[in-house]
C-alpha positions as CSV (number, residue, x, y, z in Angstrom):
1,X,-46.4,12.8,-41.0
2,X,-50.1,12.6,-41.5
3,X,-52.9,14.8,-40.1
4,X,-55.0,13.7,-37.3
5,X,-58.7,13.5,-38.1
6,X,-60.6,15.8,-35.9
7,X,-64.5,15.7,-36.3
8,X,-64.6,19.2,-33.9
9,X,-63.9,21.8,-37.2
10,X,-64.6,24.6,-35.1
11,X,-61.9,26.6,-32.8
12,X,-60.8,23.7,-30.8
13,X,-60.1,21.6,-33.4
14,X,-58.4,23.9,-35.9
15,X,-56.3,24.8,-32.7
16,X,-55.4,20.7,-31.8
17,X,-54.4,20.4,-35.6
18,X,-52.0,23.3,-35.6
19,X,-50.6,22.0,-32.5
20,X,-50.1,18.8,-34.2
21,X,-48.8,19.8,-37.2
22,X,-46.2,22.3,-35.0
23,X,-45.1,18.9,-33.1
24,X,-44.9,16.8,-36.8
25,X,-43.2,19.9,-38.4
26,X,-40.5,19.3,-34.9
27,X,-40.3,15.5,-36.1
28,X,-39.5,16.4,-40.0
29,X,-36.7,18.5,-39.5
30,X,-35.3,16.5,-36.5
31,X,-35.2,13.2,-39.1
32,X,-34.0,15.3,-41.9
33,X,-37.5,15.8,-43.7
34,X,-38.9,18.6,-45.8
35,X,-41.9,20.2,-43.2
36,X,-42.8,22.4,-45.7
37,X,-46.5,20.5,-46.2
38,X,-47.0,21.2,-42.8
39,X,-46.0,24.6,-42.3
40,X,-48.0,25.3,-45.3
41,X,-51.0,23.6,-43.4
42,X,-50.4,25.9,-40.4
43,X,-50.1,28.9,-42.4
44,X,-53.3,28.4,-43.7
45,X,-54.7,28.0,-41.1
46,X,-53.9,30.6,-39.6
47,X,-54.6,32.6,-42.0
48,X,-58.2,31.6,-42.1
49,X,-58.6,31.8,-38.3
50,X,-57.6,35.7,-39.2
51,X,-59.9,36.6,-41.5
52,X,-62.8,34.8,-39.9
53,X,-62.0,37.2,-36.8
54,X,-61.5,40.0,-38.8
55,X,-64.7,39.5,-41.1
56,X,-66.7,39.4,-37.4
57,X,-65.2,42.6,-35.9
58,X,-66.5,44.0,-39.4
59,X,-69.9,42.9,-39.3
């Protein structure tokens, strides 16, 4: 599974990419992959979506 290249690195497209990466991380373990790339992507993502919320409630 490769990423899909979004040129919108804002909201929408860190949402579209862990939306893809959910459906890829679907594909791995239904051929018998490892997904564990992917949910590593979406984890960090995730993560940074957090903190970037948190950091503006603090500001």
């Amino acid at each position: 599974p490769h990423k899909v290249p979004t040129h919108n690195s804002g909201p929408v497209g860190k949402h579209s990419q862990v939306l893809t990466d959910l459906a890829n991380m679907n594909l791995c373990v239904l051929n018998g992959d490892d997904p564990s790339d992917l949910d590593q992507s979406i984890r960090t993502t995730l993560k940074g979506e957090l903190f970037l919320k948190s950091a503006r409630i603090h500001i």
